[in-house]
C-alpha positions as CSV (number, residue, x, y, z in Angstrom):
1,X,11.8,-92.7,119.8
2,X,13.2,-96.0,120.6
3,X,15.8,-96.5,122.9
4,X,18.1,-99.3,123.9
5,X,19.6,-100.1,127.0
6,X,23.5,-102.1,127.4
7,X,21.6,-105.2,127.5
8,X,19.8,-104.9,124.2
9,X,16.5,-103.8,125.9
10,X,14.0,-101.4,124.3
11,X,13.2,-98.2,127.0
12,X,10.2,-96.2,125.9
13,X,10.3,-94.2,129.1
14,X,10.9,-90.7,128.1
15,X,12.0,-88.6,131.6
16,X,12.8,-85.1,132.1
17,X,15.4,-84.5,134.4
18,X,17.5,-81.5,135.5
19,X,21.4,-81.4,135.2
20,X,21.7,-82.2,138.5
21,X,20.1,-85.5,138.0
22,X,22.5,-85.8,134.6
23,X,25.8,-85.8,137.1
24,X,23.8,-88.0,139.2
25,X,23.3,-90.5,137.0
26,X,27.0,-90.5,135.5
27,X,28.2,-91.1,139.0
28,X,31.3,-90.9,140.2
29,X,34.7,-92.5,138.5
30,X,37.7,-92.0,136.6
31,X,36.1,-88.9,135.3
32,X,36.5,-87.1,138.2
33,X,40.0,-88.3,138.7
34,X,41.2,-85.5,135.7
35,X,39.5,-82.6,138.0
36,X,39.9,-83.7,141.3
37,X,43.9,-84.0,140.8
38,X,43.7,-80.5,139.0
39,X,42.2,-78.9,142.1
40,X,44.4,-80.7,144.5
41,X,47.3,-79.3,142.6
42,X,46.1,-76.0,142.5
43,X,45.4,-76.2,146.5
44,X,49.1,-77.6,147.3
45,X,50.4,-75.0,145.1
46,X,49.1,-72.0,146.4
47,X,49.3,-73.7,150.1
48,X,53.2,-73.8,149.1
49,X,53.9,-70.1,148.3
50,X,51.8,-69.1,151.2
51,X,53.6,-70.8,154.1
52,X,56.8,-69.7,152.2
53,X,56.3,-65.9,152.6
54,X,55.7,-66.2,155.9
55,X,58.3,-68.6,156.6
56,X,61.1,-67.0,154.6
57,X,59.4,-63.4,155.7
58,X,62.9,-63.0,158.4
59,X,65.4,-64.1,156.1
60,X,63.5,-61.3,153.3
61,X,63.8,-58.8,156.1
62,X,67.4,-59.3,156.7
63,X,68.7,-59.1,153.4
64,X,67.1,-55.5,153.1
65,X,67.5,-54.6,156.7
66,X,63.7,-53.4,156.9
67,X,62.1,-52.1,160.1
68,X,58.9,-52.8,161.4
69,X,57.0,-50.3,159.4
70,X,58.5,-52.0,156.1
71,X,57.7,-55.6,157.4
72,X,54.2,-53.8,158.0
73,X,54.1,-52.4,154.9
74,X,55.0,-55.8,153.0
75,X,52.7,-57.7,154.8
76,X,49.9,-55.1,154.6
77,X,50.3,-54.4,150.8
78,X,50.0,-58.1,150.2
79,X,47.0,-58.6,152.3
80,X,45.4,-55.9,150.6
81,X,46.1,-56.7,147.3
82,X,44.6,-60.8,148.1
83,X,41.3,-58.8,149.4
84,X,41.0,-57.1,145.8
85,X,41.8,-60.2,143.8
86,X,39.2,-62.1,146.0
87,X,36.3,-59.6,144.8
88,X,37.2,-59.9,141.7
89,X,37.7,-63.3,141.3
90,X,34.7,-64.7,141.6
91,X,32.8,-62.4,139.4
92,X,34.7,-62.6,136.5
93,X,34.7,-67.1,136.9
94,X,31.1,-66.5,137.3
95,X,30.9,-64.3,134.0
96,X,33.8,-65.6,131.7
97,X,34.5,-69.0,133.0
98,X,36.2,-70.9,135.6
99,X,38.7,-72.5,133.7
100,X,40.1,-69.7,131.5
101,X,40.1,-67.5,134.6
102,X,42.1,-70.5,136.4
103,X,45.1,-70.6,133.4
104,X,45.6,-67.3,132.8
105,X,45.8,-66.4,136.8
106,X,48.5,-69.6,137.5
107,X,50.2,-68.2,134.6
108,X,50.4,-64.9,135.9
109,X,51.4,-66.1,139.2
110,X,54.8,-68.2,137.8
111,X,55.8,-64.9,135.5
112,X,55.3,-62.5,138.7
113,X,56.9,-65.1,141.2
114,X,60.1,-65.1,138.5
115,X,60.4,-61.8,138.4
116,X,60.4,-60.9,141.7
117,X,62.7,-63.3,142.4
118,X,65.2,-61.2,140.0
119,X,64.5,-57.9,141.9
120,X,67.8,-56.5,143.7
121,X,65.3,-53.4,145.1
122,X,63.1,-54.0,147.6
123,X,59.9,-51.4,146.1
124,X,60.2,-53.5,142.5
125,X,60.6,-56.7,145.0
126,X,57.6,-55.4,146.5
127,X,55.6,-54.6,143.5
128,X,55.8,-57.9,141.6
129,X,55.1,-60.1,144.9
130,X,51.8,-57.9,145.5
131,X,50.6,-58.7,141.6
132,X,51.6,-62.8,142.9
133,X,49.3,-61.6,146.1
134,X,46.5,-60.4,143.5
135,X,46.2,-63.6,141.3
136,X,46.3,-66.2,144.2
137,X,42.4,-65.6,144.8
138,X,41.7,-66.1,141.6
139,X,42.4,-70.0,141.3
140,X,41.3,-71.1,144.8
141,X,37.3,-70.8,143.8
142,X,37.3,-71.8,140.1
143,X,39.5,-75.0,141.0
144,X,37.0,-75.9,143.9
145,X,34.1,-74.9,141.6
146,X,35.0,-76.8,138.8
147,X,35.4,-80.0,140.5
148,X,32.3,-79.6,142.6
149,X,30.2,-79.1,140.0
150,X,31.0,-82.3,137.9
151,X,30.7,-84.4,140.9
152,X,27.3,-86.1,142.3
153,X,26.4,-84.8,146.2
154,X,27.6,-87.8,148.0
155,X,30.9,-87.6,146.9
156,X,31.5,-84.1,147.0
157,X,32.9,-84.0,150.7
158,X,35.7,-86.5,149.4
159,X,36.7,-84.2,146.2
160,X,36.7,-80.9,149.2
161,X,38.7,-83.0,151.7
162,X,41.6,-84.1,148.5
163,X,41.8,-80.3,148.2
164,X,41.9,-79.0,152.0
165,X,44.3,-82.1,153.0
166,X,47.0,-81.4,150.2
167,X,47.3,-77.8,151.0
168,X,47.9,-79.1,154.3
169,X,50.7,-81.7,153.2
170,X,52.3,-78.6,151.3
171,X,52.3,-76.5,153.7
172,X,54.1,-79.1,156.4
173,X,56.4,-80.1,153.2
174,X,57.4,-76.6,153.0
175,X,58.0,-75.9,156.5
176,X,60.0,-79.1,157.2
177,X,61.9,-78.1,154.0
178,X,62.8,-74.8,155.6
179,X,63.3,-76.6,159.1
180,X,65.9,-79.1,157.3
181,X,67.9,-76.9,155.0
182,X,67.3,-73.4,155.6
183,X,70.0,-71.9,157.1
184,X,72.5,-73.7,155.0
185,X,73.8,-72.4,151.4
186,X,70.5,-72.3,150.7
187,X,68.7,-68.9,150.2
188,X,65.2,-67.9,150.0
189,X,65.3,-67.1,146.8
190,X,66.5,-70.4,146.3
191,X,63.6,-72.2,148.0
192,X,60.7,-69.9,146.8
193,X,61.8,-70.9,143.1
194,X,61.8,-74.5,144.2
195,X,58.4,-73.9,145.8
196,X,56.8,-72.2,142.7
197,X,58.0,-74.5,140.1
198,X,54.7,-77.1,141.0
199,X,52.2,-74.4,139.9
200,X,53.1,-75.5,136.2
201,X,51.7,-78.7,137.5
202,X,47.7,-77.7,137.5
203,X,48.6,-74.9,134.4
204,X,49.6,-77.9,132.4
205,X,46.5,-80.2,133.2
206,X,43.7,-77.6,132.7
207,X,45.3,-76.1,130.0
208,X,45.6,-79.6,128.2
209,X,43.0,-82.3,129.8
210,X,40.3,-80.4,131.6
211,X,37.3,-79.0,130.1
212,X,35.3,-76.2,131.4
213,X,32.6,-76.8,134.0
214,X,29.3,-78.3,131.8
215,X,27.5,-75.9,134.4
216,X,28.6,-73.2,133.5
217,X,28.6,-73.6,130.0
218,X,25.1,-74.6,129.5
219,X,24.4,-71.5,131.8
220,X,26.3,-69.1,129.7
221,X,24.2,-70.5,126.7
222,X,26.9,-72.8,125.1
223,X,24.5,-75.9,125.2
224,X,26.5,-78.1,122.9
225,X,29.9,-78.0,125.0
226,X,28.0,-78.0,127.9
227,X,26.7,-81.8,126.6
228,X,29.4,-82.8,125.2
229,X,31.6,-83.0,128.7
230,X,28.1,-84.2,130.0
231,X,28.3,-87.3,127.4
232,X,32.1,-87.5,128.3
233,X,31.4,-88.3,132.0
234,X,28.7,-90.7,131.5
235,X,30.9,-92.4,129.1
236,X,33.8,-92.6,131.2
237,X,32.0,-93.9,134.2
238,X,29.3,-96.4,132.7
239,X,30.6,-97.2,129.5
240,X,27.5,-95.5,127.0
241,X,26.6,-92.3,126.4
242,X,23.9,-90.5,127.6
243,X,21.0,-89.1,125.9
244,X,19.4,-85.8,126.0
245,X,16.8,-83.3,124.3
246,X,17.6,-80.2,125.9
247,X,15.2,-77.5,127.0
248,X,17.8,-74.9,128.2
249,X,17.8,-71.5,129.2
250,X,20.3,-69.2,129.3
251,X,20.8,-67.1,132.5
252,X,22.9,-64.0,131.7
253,X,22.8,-62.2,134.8
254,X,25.9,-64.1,136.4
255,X,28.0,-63.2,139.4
256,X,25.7,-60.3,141.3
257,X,26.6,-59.8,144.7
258,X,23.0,-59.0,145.5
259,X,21.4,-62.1,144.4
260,X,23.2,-63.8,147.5
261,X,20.7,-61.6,149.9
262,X,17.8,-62.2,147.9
263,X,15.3,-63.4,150.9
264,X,16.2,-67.2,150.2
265,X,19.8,-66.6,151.1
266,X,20.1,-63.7,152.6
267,X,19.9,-64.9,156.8
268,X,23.0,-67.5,154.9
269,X,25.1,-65.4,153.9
270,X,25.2,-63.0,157.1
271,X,25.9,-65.5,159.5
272,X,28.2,-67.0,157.3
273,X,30.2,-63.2,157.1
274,X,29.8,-63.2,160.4
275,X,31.5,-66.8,161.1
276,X,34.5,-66.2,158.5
277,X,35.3,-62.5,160.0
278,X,35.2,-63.4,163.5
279,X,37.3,-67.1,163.3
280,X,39.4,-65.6,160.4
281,X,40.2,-62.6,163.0
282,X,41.5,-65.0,165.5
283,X,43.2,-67.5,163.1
284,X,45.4,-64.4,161.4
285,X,46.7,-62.8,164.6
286,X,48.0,-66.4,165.9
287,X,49.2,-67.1,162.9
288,X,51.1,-64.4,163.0
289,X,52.3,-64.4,167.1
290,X,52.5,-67.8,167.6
291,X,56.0,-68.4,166.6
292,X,57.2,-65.0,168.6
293,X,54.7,-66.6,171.6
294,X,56.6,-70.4,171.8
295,X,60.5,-68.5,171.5
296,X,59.4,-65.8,174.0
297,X,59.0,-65.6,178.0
298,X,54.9,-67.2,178.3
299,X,54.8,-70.8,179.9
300,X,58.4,-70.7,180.0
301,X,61.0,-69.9,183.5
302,X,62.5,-67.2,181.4
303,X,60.0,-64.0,180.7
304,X,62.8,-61.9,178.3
305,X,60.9,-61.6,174.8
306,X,63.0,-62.2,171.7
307,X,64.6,-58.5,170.8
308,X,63.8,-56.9,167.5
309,X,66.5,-58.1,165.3
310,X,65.8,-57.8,161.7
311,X,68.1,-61.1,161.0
312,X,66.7,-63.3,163.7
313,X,65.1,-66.1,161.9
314,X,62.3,-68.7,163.0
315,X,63.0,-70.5,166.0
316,X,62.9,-74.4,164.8
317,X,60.5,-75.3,167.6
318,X,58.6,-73.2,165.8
319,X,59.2,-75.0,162.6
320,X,58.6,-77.8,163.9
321,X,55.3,-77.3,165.7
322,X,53.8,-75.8,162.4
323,X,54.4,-78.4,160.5
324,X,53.0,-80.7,163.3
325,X,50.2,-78.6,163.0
326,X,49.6,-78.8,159.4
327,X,50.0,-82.7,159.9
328,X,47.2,-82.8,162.1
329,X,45.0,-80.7,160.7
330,X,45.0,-82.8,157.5
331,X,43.9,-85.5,160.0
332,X,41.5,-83.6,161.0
333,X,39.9,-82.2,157.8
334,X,39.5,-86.0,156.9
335,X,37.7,-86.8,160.1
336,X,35.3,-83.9,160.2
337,X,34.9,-83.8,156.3
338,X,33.5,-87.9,156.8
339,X,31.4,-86.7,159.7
340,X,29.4,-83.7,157.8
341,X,28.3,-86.6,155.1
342,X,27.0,-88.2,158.0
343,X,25.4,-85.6,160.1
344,X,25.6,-82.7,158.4
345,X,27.3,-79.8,157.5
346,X,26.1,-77.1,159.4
347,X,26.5,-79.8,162.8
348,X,29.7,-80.9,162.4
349,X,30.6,-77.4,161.3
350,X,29.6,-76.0,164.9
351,X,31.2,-79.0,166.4
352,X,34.9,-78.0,165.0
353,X,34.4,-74.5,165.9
354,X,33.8,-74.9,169.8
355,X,36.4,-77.7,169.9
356,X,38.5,-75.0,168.6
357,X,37.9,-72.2,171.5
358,X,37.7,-75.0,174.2
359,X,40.9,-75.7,172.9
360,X,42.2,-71.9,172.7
361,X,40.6,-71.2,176.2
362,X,42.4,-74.4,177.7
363,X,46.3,-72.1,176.4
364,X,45.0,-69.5,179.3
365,X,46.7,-72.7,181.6
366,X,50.7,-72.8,181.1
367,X,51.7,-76.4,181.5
368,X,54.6,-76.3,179.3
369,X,55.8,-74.8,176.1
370,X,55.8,-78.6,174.5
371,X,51.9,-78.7,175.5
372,X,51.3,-75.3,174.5
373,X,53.2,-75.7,170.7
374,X,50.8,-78.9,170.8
375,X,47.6,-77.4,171.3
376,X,48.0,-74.5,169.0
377,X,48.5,-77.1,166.8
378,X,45.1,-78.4,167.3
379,X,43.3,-75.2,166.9
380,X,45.0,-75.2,163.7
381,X,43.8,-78.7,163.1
382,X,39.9,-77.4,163.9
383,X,39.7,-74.9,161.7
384,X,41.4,-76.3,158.6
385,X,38.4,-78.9,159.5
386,X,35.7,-76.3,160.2
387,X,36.6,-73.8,156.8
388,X,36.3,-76.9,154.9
389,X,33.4,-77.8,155.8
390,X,32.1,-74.6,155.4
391,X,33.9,-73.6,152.1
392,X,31.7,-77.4,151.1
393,X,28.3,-75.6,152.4
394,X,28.8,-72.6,150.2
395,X,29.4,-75.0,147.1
396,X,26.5,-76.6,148.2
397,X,24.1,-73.6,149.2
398,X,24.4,-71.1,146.2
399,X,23.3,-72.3,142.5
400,X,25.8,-72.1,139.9
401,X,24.7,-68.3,138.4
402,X,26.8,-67.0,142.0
403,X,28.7,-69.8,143.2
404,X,32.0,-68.8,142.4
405,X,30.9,-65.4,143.7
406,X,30.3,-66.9,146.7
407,X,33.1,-68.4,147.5
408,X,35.2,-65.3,146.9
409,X,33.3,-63.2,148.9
410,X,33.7,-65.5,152.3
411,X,37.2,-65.8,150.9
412,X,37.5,-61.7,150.6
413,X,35.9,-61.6,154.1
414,X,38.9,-63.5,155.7
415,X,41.4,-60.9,153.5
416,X,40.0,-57.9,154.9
417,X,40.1,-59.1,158.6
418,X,43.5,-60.0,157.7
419,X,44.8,-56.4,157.1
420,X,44.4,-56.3,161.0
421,X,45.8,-59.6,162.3
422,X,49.6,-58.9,161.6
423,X,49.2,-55.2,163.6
424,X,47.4,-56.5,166.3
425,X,49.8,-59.6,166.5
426,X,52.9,-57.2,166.3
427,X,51.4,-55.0,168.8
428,X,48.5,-55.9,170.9
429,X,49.5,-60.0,171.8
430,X,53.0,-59.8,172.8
431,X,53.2,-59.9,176.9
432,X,48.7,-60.3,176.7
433,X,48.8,-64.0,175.7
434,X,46.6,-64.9,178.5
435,X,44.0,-62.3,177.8
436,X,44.2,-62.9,173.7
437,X,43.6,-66.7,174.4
438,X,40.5,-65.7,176.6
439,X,39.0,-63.5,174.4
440,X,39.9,-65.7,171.1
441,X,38.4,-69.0,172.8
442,X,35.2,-67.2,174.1
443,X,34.9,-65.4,170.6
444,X,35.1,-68.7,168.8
445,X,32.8,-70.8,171.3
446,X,30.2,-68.1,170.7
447,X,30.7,-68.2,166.4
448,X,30.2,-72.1,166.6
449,X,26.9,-72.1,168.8
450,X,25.7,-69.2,166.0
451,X,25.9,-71.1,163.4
452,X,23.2,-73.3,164.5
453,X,21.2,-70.4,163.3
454,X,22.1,-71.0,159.5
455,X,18.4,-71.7,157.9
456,X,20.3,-74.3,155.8
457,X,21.5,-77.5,156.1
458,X,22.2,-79.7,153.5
459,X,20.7,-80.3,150.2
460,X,20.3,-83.9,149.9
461,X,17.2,-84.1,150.9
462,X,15.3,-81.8,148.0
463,X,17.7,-84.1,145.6
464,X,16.0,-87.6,146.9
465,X,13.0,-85.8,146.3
466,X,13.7,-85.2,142.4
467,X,15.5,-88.7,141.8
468,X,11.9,-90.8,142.9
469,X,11.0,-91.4,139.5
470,X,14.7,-91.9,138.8
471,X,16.3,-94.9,137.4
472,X,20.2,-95.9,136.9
473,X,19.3,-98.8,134.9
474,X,18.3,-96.6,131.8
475,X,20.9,-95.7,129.4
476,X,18.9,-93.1,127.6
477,X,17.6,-89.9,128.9
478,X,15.8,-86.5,127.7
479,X,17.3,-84.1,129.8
480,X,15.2,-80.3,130.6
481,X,18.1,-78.1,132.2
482,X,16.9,-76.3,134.7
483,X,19.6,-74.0,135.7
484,X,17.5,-73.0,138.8
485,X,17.4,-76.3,140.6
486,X,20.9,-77.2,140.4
C-alpha cells in the first residue's frame, strides 16, 4: 500500500513498531497539555485537603473538646482507611480504567467533604471524613498514570515534576492561608469548603476533555479507542495522522499483585518496600512533632513543653516554616527531577535520600530555633525530591498490565507506616529530639546507599535499541502492539 508523506512523497517502507514507539513518534506538544494540567489539578487538590486536616486538626479538637485518645482515634481511622483505599485503588484502575476510577472517586470526595462539613456530631463528623480519607488514594495513581503513559520517555520527568511541584504550591497556599486569616471570623469549616471547592477543577476536565489512557485501552482489548486517541495525539502534535495495522493482544490478567515478584521484578520491588517504609516512617512522625518540636523547650533557653490544651492552635512559626518548607521543596523537586534525566533515576534518587539524613543528623546540633525550622524544612525539600523520583521509576519500571498497581502498593506501604507515626510522635519524640534526629538521619543515610542495589535503572536504553530502524520523517506507520514491551 502506498503511502504519502506531508511533502507529497511516496513511502513504501512498511515498519512494525510497538506502542511505545507510536507515543514516540507523536512526541510531545499540546496534546499533553489536556493531561498534564488534569494531573496537576488532581495533585494540588488533594495536596490542599491534606495540609488542611492537619493544619485545622487543633481548631477540630477544640470545637469538640476531644482528648488525646479521640485526636488518636481521628487521626488513626483516617490513616487506616487511606491504607485500604490505596490497595484497592490500583487494582481496580488496572482492571476498569484509570479515568472512570479517577471521576467517580473526586466525585465522591466533594459529596463526602460536604457532608461532613454539615455534621454537628463528632462520630457522623468522623464517619464521612474517613470515606474522603478512602477515595483520596484512588486519584493520585490513575492521574500520574494517565499522563505518563501518553507521554514519550524524555519528557516524562517534566509531566512528574508539574505534578509533585503543584502539590507543593498547594500545600504552602493553604498553610499561608491559614497563617493569614485563621484565627479571624474565619472557621475551619469555612476554609476546608474553600479548600475543597478546586477538586471540581480536574472532575470537570476528565469528565469532559480527557480520554482514557490508549494503554490501557488497547490492553483491555478496546483496539479502536485505543487508536483513535493514538491518531488524536499524532495529529495534534505533527499535524497528520498516523497510520496503523494493528496486531494486538489482549492481556486480561490485569492488576495482580504477584506479577510484581515475578523473578524480573521481584529484587525491585523489595527494596523499593523497603525504601518507602523506612523514609515514610521517618517523614510521618516529623510531620507530625515538628510543629510541637519548634513551640516547645529543644534549641531554645526555655525547656517548658507546650501543655495539653485541646484549644491551643498552631504556633505561626510553625506556619510559617511549613510553608517555607513546601516552597523549597518545590525547588527542589525541580532540581532533582532535571538531574535523574541526566544521570539517572536510581542515582539521583540515592543522592536526595542521604542529603536528607545528613541533613536530619546535622538537627542533633542546636544552633537556634530559626536554623532548626530551616533545616527541617530542607529535609522536607529532599524527600518531596527523592519520592518523586521514585514515584517516576515505578511508572517507568512496571509495564502497563500492573502499573497502577504499583504505584498503589508503594503508596499503601507509606499508609501503613503511617498508622504509627502520629503515636510515636505523640509519645516517643517529645523531650528525645536529639535521639529521634540520630536514629532518623542514620536510618535514612543507610535507605539511600541501599538503593544502589535496585537491579534497575532507567529504561532509555532498551528504547534506543528499538527506535534504530526508526524514522520521524514518515507519516505513515503499521503499528504491532506489543503490550509486553511497553
Amino acid at each position: 500500500m502506498q503511502k504519502k508523506n506531508a511533502s507529497g512523497v511516496s513511502l513504501l517502507r512498511r515498519n512494525y513498531i510497538t506502542v511505545d514507539n507510536a507515543i514516540e513518534h507523536a512526541g510531545f506538544g499540546t496534546a499533553q497539555l489536556t493531561y498534564v494540567l488534569a494531573a496537576a489539578a488532581v495533585f494540588f487538590t488533594e495536596g490542599q485537603l491534606g495540609m488542611t486536616s492537619v493544619i485545622l486538626l487543633p481548631n477540630i479538637r477544640c470545637e469538640w473538646s476531644l482528648d488525646k485518645a479521640h485526636v488518636m482515634a481521628l487521626l488513626l481511622s483516617g490513616t487506616f482507611m487511606s491504607l485500604l483505599g490505596a490497595l484497592t485503588a490500583g487494582k481496580m484502575a488496572d482492571r476498569y480504567g484509570r479515568r472512570k476510577l479517577l471521576i467517580g472517586s473526586t466525585f465522591c470526595i466533594i459529596f463526602s467533604t460536604a457532608l461532613s462539613l454539615l455534621q454537628r456530631n463528632f462520630y457522623a463528623y468522623l464517619i464521612f471524613r474517613n470515606v474522603v480519607y478512602f477515595f483520596v488514594p484512588f486519584t493520585r495513581p490513575s492521574a500520574i498514570c494517565i499522563a505518563i503513559e501518553v507521554t514519550p520517555r524524555k519528557w516524562r520527568w517534566l509531566v512528574k515534576t508539574c505534578m509533585s511541584v503543584s502539590s507543593k504550591i498547594a500545600s504552602a497556599t493553604v498553610t499561608f492561608a491559614c497563617y493569614m486569616i485563621l484565627g479571624s471570623n474565619t472557621t475551619w469549616r469555612d476554609l476546608t469548603f474553600y479548600f475543597v471547592l478546586p477538586s471540581f477543577i480536574p472532575l470537570l476536565i476528565y469528565f469532559f476533555l480527557v480520554p482514557e489512557s490508549p494503554r490501557y485501552l488497547l490492553l483491555s482489548g478496546r483496539e479502536g479507542e485505543g487508536v483513535e486517541v493514538l491518531e488524536d495525539l499524532h495529529t495534534k502534535n505533527r499535524g497528520y495522522p498516523l497510520g496503523h495495522t494493528i496486531k494486538h493482544r489482549k492481556d486480561l490478567s490485569r492488576g495482580r499483585f504477584r506479577d510484581m515478584l515475578t523473578p524480573e521484578f521481584e529484587r525491585t520491588t523489595w527494596i523499593l518496600v523497603g525504601v518507602f517504609f523506612v523514609k515514610t516512617f521517618v517523614m510521618a512522625t516529623l510531620h507530625q512533632v515538628m510543629p510541637l518540636i519548634l513551640s516547645g523547650g529543644y534549641c531554645s533557653n526555655s525547656p517548658n513543653r507546650p501543655h495539653d490544651d485541646p484549644c491551643s492552635s498552631l504556633p505561626h512559626r510553625s506556619l510559617r516554616s511549613l510553608a517555607q518548607g513546601f516552597i523549597v521543596g518545590a525547588g527542589v523537586v525541580i532540581l532533582t527531577m532535571f538531574l535523574s534525566q541526566i544521570i539517572g533515576r536510581r542515582k539521583s534518587a540515592m543522592i536526595c535520600v542521604i542529603t536528607g539524613g545528613v541533613v536530619t543528623l546535622s538537627n542533633v546540633i542546636c544552633q537556634g530555633k530559626d536554623l532548626l525550622a530551616f533545616k527541617i524544612t530542607m529535609v522536607y525539600a529532599f524527600h518531596h525530591g527523592a519520592m518523586s523520583i521514585l514515584t517516576l521509576f515505578v511508572q517507568e519500571t512496571y509495564p502497563t498490565s500492573i502499573r497502577a498497581t504499583a504505584t498503589s502498593l508503594f503508596h499503601s506501604v507509606s499508609h501503613f507506616v503511617g498508622l504509627f507515626g502520629p503515636v510515636i510522635a505523640m509519645y516517643g519524640v517529645l523531650g528525645h529530639e536529639r535521639e529521634f534526629f540520630t536514629i532518623a538521619g542514620v536510618l535514612l543515610v543507610a535507605v539511600g546507599m541501599f538503593i544502589r542495589k535496585i537491579k534497575h535503572d532507567s529504561v532509555n536504553e532498551p528504547l534506543k535499541e528499538s527506535l534504530k530502524e526508526f524514522s520521524v520523517e514518515d507519516s505513515d506507520w503499521d503499528i504491532e502492539l506489543d503490550y509486553d514491551m511497553d
